[in-house]
C-alpha positions as CSV (number, residue, x, y, z in Angstrom):
1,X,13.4,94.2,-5.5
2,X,9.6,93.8,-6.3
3,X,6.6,95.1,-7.6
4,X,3.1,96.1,-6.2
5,X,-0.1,97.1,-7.3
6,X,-2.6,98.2,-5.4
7,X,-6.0,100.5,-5.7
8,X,-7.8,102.0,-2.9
9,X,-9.1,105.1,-4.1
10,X,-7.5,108.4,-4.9
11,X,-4.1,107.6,-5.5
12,X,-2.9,110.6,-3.9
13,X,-3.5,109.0,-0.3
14,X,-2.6,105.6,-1.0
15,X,0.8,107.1,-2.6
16,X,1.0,108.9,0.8
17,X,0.8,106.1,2.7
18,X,2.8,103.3,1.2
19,X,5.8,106.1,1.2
20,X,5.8,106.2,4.8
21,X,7.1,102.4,4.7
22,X,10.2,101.3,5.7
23,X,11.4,98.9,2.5
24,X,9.6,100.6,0.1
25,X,11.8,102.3,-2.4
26,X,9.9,104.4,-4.8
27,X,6.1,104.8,-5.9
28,X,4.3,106.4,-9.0
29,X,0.8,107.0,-9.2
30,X,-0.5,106.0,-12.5
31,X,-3.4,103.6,-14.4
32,X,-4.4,99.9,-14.7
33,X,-7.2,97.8,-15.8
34,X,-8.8,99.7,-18.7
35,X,-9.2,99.5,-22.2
36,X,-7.7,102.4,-23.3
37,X,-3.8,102.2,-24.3
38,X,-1.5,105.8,-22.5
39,X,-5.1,106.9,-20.7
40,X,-4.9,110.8,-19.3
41,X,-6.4,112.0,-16.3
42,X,-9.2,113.5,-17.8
43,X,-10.8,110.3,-19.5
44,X,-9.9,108.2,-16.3
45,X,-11.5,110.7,-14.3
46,X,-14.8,110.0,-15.8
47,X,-15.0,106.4,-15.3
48,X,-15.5,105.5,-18.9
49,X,-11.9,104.4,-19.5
50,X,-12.2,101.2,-17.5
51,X,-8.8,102.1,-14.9
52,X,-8.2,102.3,-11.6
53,X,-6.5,105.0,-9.7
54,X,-3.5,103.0,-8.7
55,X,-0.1,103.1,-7.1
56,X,3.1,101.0,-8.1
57,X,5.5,100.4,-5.9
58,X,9.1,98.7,-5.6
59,X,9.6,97.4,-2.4
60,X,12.6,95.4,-0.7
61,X,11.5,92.0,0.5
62,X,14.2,91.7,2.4
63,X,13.2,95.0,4.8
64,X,9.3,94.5,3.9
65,X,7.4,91.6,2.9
66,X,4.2,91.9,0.3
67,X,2.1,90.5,3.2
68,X,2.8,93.6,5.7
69,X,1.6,95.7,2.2
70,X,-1.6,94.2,2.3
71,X,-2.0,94.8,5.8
72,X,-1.4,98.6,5.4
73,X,-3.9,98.2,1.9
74,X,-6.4,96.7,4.0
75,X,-6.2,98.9,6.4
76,X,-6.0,102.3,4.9
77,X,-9.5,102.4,2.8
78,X,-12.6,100.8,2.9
79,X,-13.0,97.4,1.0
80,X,-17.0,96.9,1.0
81,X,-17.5,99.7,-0.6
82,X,-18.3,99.9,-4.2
83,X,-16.5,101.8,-6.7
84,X,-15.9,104.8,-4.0
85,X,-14.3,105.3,-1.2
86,X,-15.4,108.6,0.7
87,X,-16.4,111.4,-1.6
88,X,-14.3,110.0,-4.7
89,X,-17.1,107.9,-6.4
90,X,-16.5,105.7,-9.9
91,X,-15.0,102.6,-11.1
92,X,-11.9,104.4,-11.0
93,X,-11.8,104.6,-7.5
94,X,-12.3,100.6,-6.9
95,X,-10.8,98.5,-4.6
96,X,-7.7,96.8,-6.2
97,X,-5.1,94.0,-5.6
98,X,-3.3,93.6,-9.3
99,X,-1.4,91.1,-8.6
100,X,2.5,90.2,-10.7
101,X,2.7,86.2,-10.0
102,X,1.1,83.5,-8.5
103,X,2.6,84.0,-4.8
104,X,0.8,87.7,-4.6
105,X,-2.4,86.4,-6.3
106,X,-2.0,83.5,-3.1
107,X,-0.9,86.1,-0.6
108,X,-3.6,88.8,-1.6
109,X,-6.3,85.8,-1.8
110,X,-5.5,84.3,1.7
111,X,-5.5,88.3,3.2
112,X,-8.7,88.6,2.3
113,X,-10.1,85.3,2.8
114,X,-8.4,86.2,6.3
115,X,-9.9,89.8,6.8
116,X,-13.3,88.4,5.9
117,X,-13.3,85.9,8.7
118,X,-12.3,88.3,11.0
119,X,-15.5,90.2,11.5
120,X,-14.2,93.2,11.2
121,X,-16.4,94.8,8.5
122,X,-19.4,92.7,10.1
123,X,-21.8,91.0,7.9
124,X,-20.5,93.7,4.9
125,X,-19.2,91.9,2.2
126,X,-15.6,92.6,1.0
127,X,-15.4,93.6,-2.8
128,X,-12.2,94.4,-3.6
129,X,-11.2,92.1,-7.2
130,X,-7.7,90.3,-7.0
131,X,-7.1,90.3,-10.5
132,X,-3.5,89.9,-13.0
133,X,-1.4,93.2,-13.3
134,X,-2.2,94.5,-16.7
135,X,-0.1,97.5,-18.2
136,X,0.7,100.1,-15.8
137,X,0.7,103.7,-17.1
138,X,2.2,106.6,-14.9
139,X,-0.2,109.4,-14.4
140,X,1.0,112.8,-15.3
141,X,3.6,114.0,-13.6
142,X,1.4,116.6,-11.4
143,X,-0.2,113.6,-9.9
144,X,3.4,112.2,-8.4
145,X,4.0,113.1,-4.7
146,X,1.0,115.3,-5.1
147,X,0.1,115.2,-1.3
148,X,3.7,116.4,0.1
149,X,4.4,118.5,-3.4
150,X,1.3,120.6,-2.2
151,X,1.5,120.3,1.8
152,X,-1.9,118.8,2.1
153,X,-3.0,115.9,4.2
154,X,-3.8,112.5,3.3
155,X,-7.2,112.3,1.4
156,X,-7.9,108.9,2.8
157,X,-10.0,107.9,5.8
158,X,-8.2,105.9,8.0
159,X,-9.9,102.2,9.0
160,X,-6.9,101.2,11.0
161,X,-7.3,98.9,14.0
């Protein structure tokens, strides 16, 4: 099994969509990147605290590999966009690779190196940060499964191709 680390913006849709996976085995929405150590909601939530909105995964590589990931990261937010994606504005909200060794710093690197020479975002430019996995804290449990727990839809746009 391995880890993944992504932030796309609310972490209730990018949970939702990294569950429908086949390969991935769990995820937990939770916090990464900031400066304060066990942060809550409530001082995420205001930007100040440095984190990103994230999702952890464990996924199979045998069943899924970390490139199809990307490929369903890239493609379920919008990655020229600054520190919001839709309505959800703030650093928390950035977009996110955190990546846990040198192959998914590579992998991520090369995806995006790749996107950006496909034209696909036009002459906007890309601005998600590939950066080192830091200490991951799980959000309050409320935030888990929130989509499916409360029978909404996904709170993402979707940029698919």
């Amino acid at each position: 099994m391995a880890i993944a680390t992504f932030g796309a913006g609310c972490f209730w849709g990018v949970e939702y969509f990294f569950k429908q996976l086949d390969g991935v085995i769990t995820t937990q929405c939770g916090y990464m990147g900031g400066g304060v150590d066990n942060p809550s909601y409530q001082q995420v939530k205001t930007g100040t605290s440095g984190h990103a909105e994230v999702v952890q995964l464990e996924f199979d590589p045998q069943k899924i590999s970390y490139e199809q990931l990307l490929k369903v990261f890239w493609a379920n937010h919008n990655p020229t966009s600054l520190n919001q994606q839709g309505g959800d504005i703030g650093s928390q909200y950035r977009s996110v690779v955190f990546f846990h060794d040198r192959d998914q710093k590579e992998r991520a690197q090369h995806s995006k190196l790749a996107l950006m020479k496909s034209g696909r975002w036009g002459q906007r430019h890309i601005v998600t940060e590939i950066v080192p996995a830091l200490t991951f804290f799980r959000a309050e449990e409320y935030h888990q499964n929130y989509l499916e727990n409360n029978n909404l839809p996904s709170c993402h746009l979707y940029y698919g191709e």
